[in-house]
C-alpha positions in Angstrom: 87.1 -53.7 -20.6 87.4 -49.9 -21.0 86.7 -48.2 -18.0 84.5 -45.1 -17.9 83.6 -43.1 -14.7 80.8 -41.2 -14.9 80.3 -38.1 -12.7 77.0 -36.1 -11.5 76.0 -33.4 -9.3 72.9 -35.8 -8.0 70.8 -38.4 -9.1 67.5 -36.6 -8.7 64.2 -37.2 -10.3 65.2 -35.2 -13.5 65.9 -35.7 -17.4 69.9 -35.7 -17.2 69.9 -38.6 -14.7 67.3 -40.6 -17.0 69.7 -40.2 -20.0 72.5 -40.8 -17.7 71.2 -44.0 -17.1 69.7 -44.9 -20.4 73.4 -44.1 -21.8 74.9 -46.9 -18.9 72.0 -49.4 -19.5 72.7 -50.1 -22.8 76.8 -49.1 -23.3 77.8 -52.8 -25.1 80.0 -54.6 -22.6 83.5 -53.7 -23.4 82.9 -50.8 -21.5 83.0 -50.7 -17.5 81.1 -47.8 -16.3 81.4 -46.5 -12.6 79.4 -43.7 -11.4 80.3 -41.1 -9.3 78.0 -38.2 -7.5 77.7 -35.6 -5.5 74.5 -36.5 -4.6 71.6 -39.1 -3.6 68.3 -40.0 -5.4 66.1 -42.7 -7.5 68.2 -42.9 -10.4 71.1 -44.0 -7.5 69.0 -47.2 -6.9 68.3 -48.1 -10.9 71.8 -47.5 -11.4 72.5 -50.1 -8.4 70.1 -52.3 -10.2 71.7 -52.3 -13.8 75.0 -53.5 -11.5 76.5 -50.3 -11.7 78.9 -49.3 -9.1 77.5 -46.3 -7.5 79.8 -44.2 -4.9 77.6 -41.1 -3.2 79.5 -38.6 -1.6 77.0 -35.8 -0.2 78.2 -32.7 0.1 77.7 -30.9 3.5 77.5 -27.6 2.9 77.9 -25.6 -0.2 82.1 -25.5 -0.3 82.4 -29.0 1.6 85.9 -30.2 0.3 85.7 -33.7 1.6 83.9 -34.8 -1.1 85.8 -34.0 -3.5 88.8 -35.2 -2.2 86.9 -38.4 -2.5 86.4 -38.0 -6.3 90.0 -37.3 -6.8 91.2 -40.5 -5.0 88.9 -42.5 -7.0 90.5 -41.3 -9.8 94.0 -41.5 -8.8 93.3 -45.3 -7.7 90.7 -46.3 -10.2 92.4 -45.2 -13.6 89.5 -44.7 -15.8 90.0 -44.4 -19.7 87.4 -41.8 -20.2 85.9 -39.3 -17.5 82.5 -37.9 -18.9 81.1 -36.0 -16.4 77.3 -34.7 -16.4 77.5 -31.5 -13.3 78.6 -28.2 -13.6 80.3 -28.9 -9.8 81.9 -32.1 -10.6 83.0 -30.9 -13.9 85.2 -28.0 -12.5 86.5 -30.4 -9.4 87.7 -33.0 -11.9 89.0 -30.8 -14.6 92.4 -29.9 -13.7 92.9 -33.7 -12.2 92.2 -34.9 -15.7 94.6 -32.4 -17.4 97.3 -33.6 -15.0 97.1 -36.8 -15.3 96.3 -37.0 -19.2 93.0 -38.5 -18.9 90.5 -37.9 -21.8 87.4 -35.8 -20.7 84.2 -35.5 -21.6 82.2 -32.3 -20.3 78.2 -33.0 -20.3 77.3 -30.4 -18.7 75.3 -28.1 -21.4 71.7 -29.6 -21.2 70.0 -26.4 -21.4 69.9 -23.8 -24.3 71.4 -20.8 -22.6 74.4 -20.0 -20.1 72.9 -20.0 -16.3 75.0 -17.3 -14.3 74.4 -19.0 -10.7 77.4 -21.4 -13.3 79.1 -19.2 -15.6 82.5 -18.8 -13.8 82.7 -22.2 -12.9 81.7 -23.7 -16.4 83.6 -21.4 -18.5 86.8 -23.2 -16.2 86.0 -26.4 -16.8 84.6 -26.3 -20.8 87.9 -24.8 -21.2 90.1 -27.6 -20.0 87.5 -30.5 -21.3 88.9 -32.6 -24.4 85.6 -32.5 -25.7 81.3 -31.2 -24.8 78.4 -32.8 -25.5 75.7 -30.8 -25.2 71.7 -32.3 -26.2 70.9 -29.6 -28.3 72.8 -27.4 -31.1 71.1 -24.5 -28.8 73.3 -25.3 -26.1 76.4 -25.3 -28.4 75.7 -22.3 -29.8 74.3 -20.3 -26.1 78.3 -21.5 -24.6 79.7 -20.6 -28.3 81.9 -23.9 -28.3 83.3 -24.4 -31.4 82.5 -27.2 -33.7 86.0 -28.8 -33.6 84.9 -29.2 -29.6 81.3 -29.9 -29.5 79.0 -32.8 -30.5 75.2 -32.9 -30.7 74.0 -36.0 -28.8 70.0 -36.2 -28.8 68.4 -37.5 -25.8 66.8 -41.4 -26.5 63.7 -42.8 -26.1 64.0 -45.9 -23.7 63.0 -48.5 -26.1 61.6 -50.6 -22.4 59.2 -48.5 -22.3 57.5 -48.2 -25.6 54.3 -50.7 -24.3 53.7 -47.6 -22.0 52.6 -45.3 -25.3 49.5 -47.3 -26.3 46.5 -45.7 -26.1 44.4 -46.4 -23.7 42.1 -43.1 -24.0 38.0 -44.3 -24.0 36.0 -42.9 -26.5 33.8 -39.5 -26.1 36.1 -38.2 -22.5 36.8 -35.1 -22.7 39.6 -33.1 -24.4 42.6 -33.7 -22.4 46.0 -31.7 -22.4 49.2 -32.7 -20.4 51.9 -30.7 -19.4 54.6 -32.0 -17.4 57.9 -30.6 -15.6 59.5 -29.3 -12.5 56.8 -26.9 -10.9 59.7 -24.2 -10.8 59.9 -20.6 -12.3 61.6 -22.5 -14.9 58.6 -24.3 -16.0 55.9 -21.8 -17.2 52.7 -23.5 -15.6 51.5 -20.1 -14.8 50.6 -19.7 -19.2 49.3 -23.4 -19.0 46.9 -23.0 -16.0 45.6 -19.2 -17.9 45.3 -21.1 -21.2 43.0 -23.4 -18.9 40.6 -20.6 -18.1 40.4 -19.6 -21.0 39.4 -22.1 -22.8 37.1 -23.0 -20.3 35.4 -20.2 -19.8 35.2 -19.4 -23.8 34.1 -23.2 -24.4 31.8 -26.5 -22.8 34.2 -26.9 -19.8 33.2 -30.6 -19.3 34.5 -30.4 -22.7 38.2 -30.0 -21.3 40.5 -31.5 -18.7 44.0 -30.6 -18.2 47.0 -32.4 -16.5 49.5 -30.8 -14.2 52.6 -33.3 -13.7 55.2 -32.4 -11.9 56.8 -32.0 -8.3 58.8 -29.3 -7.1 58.9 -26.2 -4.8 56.3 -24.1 -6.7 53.6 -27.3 -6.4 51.9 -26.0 -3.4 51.1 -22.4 -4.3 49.9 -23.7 -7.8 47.2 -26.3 -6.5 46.5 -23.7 -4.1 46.0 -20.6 -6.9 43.6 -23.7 -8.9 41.2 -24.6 -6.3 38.2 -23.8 -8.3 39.5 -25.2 -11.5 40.6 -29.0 -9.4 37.3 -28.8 -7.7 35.3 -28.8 -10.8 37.5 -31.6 -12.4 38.9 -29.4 -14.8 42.0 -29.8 -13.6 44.6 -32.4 -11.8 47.9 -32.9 -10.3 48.6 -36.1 -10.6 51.4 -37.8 -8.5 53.2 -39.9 -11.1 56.4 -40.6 -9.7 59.8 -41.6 -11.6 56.5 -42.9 -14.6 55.1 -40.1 -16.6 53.6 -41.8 -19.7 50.6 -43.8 -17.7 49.0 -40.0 -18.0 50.8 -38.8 -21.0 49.5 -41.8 -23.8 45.6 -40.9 -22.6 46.3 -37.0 -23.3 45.1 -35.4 -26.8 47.8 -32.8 -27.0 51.2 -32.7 -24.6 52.6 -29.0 -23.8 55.6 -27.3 -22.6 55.8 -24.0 -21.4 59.1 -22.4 -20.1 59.5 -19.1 -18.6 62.4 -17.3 -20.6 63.8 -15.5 -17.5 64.5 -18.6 -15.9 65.3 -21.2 -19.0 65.9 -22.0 -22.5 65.4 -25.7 -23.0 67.7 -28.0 -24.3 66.7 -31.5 -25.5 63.2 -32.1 -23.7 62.7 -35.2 -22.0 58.9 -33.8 -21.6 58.8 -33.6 -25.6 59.9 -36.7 -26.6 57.8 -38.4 -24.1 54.7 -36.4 -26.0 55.9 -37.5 -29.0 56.5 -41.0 -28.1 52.7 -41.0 -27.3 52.0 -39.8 -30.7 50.7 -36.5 -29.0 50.5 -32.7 -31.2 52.8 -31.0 -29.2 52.6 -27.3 -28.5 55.2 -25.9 -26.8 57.0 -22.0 -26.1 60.0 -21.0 -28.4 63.1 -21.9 -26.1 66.5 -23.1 -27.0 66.5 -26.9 -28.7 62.6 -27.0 -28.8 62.8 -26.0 -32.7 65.0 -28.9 -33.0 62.4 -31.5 -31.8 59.2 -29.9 -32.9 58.4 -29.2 -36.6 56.1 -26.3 -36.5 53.2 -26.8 -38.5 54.0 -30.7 -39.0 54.6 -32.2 -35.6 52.9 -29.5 -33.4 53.1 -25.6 -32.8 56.1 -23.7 -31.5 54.4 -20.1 -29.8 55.8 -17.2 -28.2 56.6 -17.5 -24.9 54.8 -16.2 -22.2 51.5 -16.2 -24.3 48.6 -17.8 -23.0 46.3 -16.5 -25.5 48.2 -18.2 -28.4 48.5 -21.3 -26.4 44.8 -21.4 -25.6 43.9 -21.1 -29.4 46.2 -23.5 -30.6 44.5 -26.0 -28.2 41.2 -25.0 -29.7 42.1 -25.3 -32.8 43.3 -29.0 -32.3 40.2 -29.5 -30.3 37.7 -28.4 -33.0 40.8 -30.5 -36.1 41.2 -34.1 -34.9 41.9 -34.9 -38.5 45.1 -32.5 -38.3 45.9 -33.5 -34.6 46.4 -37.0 -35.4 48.6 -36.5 -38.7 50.6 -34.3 -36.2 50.7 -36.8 -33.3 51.4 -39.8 -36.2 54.5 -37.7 -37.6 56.2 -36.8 -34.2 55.9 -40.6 -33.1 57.4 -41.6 -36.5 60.2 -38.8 -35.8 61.3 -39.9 -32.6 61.7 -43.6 -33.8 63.3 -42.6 -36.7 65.8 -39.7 -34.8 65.9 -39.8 -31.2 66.6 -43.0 -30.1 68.7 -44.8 -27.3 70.9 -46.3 -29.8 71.7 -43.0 -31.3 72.1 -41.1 -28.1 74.7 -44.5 -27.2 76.3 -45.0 -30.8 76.9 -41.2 -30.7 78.3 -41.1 -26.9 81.0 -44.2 -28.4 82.2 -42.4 -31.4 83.3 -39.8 -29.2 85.0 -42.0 -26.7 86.9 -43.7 -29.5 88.0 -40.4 -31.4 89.5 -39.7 -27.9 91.3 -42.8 -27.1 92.2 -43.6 -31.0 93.6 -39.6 -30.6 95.1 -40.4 -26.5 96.9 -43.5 -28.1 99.5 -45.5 -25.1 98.5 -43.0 -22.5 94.7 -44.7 -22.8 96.0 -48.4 -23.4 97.5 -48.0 -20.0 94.5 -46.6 -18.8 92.4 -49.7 -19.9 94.1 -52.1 -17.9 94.5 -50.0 -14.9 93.1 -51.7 -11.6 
C-alpha cells in the first residue's frame, strides 16, 4: 500500500471537496489515502463513509497554532509517500515539513483562474517549495505563471454514480426554464442572472419563463429579498437542493454561470459540467478555464461579463431555436463523457504520483512501508 495524505482547508459544501472526494473514491487500492483538514463539513462524513480516515482539527482563531502542530505530528508519525494538499493554509503549514523531510509534494491549491490577494504571500511560499501543482484549468497555470516543467492540467470528473440523475424528466409544454447555480457570493454574478430575468420577462410571455436560483451562501438573503415580485409571480425560485444539484438541473432548458470579474476568474466549473452532464446549452461569462469547457458556438455561448443584456438575448435566442439548443446540449453531454471524466481526473492524479516516486526513488520505498 502507498500511503497518501491528503490535506484541506475544510470540507465545505463546495466543488474542491466534491473532487477531493471523487479523486479518494475511486484511487485503485494500492493506495492508502488519509485525510487531513483544517476544517469540518458534509464531505467530512462521505469521506468517513468511503472508509477514509478523516482527522479534523478546527482552527480557533485565525493564527491558532495548535492545529498545525497536529498536522505536523501526523506527518512525522504517519510517513506518507505523497502529501497532496488541496488549501492555500495547509499548503504553506506543510511545505517546509515536506522539504525537510524529503517527502514528495503535491500543491492543489490553484482551482480558480486568477491569483486571490487575501493568498498571494502565502501561496507564492508554498508553490515554491511544492515538487509539483495541479491546477483544474490551464487558466490557473497560466494566472500563477508556473511553468510547464511544474504544472499539470487535471480536469475535474463527472461522478459516473450519478449519471441516472441526468435523465430528463422535464413534462412537455412547461415553460422555458434556465438554472444557474453557485455560492450566492460577490463571486457568483447572480445580480446579471436575476436582470437577464426581467428582461426577458418583461420583453416576452412571462408564464413563458421560469428561472432557478441554486445556491447557499451569505448573499442568499438580500437576493430573495431584492426578487420578491419575480418569486411571487412564479417566475422565479430558490430552491434548497442541498449536497444534490442535478434533481433541478436535468429539468432546465439552458444552465448558466455568471461570475463577477472583481471577485473571480473560474477555474474548472463544477456548475458547468453538471449543465453539461444534463445535456443543457450552457451560457456562461468569459472567466478563466470557462473557454476550456465551453465551445462557443457548439456547446453553448461564452459572453462578456457583467452583461445582462447579452445574456438575456442569448436565452431568447435558444428559447425561440430548440433545434440549435439541443445539438448544443447533445455535444456538451458527448464532451464531458468523452473529456472530463473521473477516470481521467484519477489516471491523471496517478501519473503524477508515480513520476514523483519513480523520480524520489529509496527515500519513497521507505516511505511506503512506514507505519
Amino acid at each position: 500500500m502507498v500511503k497518501v495524505l491528503y490535506l484541506a482547508d475544510g470540507l465545505a459544501n463546495g466543488g474542491a471537496e466534491r473532487q477531493l472526494a471523487l479523486l479518494i473514491k475511486y484511487l485503485p487500492a494500492v493506495w492508502e489515502p488519509r485525510v487531513w483538514s483544517l476544517g469540518g463539513g458534509p464531505f467530512a462524513q462521505v469521506l468517513k463513509n468511503l472508509g477514509v480516515q478523516v482527522d479534523v482539527h478546527q482552527r480557533t482563531w485565525r493564527y491558532d497554532m495548535v492545529p498545525i502542530l497536529d498536522l505536523w505530528r501526523t506527518v512525522l508519525r504517519w510517513r506518507p509517500a505523497i502529501v497532496h494538499s488541496w488549501g492555500w493554509v495547509c499548503s504553506a503549514a506543510v511545505g517546509p515539513l515536506c522539504r525537510l523531510l524529503r517527502i514528495p509534494w503535491i500543491d492543489g491549491s490553484i482551482r480558480i483562474g486568477w491569483v486571490p490577494r487575501e493568498h498571494v504571500l502565502r501561496a507564492r511560499f508554498a508553490l515554491a517549495l511544492s515538487d509539483r501543482v495541479i491546477a483544474n484549468s490551464q487558466a490557473g497555470l497560466d494566472a500563477w505563471r508556473i511553468p510547464a516543467s511544474k504544472g499539470r492540467v487535471v480536469y475535474n470528473g463527472f461522478e459516473p454514480d450519478r449519471l441516472p440523475l441526468t435523465k430528463r424528466r422535464k413534462p412537455a409544454g412547461g415553460p422555458f426554464t434556465v438554472v444557474m447555480v453557485g455560492r450566492m457570493s460577490p463571486a457568483k454574478d447572480f445580480d446579471s442572472f436575476i436582470r437577464a430575468a426581467r428582461l426577458v420577462t418583461e420583453r416576452d410571455n412571462a408564464s413563458a419563463w421560469r428561472f432557478l436560483a441554486i445556491g447557499t451562501g451569505p448573499q442568499r438573503a438580500a437576493l430573495m429579498e431584492s426578487v420578491a415580485d419575480l418569486v411571487a409571480k412564479g417566475l422565479l425560485a430558490f430552491p434548497d437542493a442541498g449536497l444534490e444539484v442535478l434533481q433541478y438541473v436535468r429539468n432546465a432548458d439552458v444552465g448558466v454561470l455568471m461570475t463577477h470579474p472583481a471577485y473571480l476568474q473560474e477555474g474548472c466549473s463544477n456548475a458547468i459540467l453538471e449543465y453539461m452532464a444534463c445535456g443543457l446549452p450552457v451560457v456562461c461569462s468569459d472567466s478563466g478555464g470557462n473557454r476550456e469547457l465551453v465551445i462557443n458556438g457548439k456547446t453553448g455561448f461564452v459572453i462578456p461579463p457583467l452583461d445582462a443584456e447579452a445574456l438575456a438575448e442569448r436565452l431568447r435566442y435558444l428559447r425561440s431555436r430548440p433545434d440549435v439548443a439541443t445539438e448544443m446540449g447533445e455535444a456538451g453531454r458527448e464532451r464531458v463523457f468523452q473529456e472530463f471524466t473521473v477516470q481521467a481526473m484519477v489516471q491523471k492524479t496517478i501519473a503524477v504520483y508515480e513520476e514523483l516516486l519513480k523520480r524520489g526513488g529509496a527515500q519513497n520505498n521507505d516511505a511506503r512501508t512506514a507505519s
